[in-house]
N, C-alpha and C positions, 0 to 999 in steps of 0.2 A: 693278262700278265699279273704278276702276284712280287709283293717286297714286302718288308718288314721294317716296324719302327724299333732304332737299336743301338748304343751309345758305337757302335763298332763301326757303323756304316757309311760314316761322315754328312748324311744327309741330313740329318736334324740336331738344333743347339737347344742348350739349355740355358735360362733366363733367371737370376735373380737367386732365388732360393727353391729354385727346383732341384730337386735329387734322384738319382736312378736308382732307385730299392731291386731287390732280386725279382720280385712280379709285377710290379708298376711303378710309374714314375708319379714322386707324390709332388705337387705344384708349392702347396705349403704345407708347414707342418701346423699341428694346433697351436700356433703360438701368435700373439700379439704382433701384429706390424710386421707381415712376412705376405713378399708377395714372387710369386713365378711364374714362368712359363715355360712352354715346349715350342717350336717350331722348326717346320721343313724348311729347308734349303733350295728348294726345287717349285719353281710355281708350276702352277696347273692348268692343264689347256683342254681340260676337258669340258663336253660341249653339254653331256647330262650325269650327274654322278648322283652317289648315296655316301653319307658319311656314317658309320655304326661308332658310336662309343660308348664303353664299357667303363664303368665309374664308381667313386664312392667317394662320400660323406659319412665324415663320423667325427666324433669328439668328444669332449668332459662336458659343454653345454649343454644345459639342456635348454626346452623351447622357448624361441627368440632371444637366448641368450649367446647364440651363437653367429659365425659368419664368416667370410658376407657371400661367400658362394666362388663359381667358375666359369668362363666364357669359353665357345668355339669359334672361332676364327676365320671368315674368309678373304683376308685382305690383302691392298697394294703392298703397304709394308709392311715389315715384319721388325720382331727384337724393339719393339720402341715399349718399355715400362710407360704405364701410365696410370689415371685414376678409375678408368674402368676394369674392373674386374682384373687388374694389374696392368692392364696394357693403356694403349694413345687412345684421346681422346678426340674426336672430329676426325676419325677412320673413314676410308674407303673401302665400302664392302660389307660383307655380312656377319653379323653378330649374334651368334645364340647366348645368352643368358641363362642361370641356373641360380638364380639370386635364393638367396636362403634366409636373408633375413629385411624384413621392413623398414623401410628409414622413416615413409610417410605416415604421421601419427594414425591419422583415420582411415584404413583399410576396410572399406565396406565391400569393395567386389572384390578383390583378388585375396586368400588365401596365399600365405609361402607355407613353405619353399614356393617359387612359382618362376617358371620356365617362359622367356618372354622373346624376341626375335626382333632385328633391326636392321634397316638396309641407310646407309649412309653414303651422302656424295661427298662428305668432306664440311658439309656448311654443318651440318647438325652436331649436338652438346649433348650426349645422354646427363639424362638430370636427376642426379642421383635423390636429391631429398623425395622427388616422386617415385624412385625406383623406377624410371625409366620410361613411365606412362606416356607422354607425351608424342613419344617418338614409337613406342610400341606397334607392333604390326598384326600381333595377335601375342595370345598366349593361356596357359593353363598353370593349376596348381598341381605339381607334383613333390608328395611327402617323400622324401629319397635320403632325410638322414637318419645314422644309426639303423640301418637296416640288414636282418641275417643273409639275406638275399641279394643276388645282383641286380644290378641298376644299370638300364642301357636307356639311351637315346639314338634317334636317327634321323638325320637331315637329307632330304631329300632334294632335287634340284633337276627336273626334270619341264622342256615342254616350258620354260618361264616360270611354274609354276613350283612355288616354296612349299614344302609340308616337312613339319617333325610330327614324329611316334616318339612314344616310349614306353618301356617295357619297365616297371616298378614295383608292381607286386607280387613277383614271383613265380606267375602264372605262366611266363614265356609266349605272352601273348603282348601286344603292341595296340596300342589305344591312339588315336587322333591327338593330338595336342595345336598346331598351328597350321592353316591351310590356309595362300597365298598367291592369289595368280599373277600375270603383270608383274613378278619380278626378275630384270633383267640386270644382269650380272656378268661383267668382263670377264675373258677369260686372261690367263695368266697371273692369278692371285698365287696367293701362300694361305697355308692353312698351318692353324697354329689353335694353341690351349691354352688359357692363363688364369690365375687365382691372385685372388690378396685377401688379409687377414686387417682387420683395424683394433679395438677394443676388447673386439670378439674375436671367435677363431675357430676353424676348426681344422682336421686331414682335410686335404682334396686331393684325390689318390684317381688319376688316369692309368686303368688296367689296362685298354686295347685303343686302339682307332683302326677304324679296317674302312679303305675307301673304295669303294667300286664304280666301275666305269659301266655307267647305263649304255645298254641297245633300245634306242628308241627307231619307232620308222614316224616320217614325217610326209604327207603331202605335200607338191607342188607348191601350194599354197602355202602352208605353214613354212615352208622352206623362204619362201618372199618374206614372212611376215616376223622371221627368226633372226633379224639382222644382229649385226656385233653392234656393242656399245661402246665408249668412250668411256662414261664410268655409269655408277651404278644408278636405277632409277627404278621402280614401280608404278605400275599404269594406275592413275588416278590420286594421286600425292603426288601433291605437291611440292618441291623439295626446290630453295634458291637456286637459281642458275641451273633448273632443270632442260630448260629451253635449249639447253645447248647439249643435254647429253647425250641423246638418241642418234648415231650416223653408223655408216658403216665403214669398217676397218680393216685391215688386210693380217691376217692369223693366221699362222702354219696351227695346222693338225697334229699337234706334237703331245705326247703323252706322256708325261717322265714326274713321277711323284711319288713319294714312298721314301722305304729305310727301313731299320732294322734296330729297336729299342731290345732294350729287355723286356720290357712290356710287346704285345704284339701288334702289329700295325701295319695291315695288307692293304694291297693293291690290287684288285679283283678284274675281271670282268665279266657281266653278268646282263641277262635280259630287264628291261623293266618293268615294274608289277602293273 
């Protein structure tokens, strides 16, 4: 099935200092202490999906003089501003990261811009003076501002298993960035977008999100071994009050997410790679 993201179609709000431009919805503008978001209205009950977004970074900064970057979203709640990346902090659910500028003085391994992922039960604090290391699940550096070219990302969530690509250099080819097994992930979240601006600043300008709904086939076994969760967890982290989050749950099969921006933002269905 196929939707669109689109101010017309009442399924998705806008947050804060988001705006809907004629080809994408820009989260902030380049300006000092501006922070927005996007999100659906419709949580999602799907069981393996792919999230594709289409992006851009750009502004007057130049390097490290700018910020602070843009989060994707897969969580309980929605519309709640906050200090990450505009949005609540101690979320439930999944957090991609597009951090664009360093807070932590000594960067000896990570390179920004750099693309980082985070699965929360609620007890965790992303911590920003480290840029998020702490909590980190993987990640990579990708250079994504001021570029002639488009800039995609994709979140993958198939089999338990976390993985982004992204496609950066114009090549229209998709490179590895974070691969994650043992991540288990409720269904019935919201998936949402958000930016904030501090000192620094630049566009964060959401072109497309287009979500697809994976065919995966599963064994017997794996079907045992695929239970629902209560909230979110990852095998082998440790996370407070992890003890108690693994059980199984009773879930309609229900598939209903999508809208229709001006920007584009489908709803697919599609076999998995």
């Amino acid at each position: 099935m196929a939707a669109g993201l689109g101010g017309g179609s009442g399924l998705w709000d806008l947050l804060g200092n988001a705006m809907v431009m004629t080809q994408f919805i820009r989260l902030t503008p380049d300006v000092q202490s501006k922070q927005g978001a996007v999100w659906n209205r419709v949580p999602c009950y799907l069981r393996d999906w792919e999230m594709q977004v289409h992006f851009k970074i750009h502004g007057q900064g130049k390097k490290n003089l700018n910020g602070d970057g843009f989060a994707i979203w897969y969580t309980k709640d929605r519309m709640q501003p906050g200090p990450v990346f505009g949005s609540k902090d101690n979320f439930l659910g999944l957090g991609v990261f597009v951090d664009t500028y360093p807070n932590e003085e000594k960067q000896q391994e990570r390179v920004f811009p750099y693309i980082s992922a985070m699965v929360n039960n609620g007890s965790l604090t992303y911590d920003h003076d480290r840029d998020g290391r702490p909590t980190e699940l993987g990640g990579c550096t990708a250079m994504v501002r001021n570029l002639n070219h488009d800039t995609f990302l994709v979140i993958r969530y198939v089999k338990r298993r976390l993985t982004v690509l992204i496609d950066i250099d114009g090549k229209h080819e998709w490179r590895d960035c974070i691969d994650v097994p043992g991540v288990h992930l409720p269904r019935g979240y919201y998936f949402g977008t958000s930016s904030v601006t501090g000192d620094l600043s630049d566009n964060h300008d959401i072109i497309s999100l287009k979500l697809y709904q994976l065919t995966v086939e599963r064994t017997p076994e794996e079907e045992k071994r695929d239970r629902e969760v209560f909230l979110p967890v990852v095998d082998n982290l440790k996370l407070p009050g992890s003890e108690w989050e693994l059980g199984r749950v009773g879930a309609a099969g229900i598939w209903s997410c999508g809208g229709k921006m001006d920007s584009d933002f489908g709803v697919s269905q599609r076999s998995a790679p």
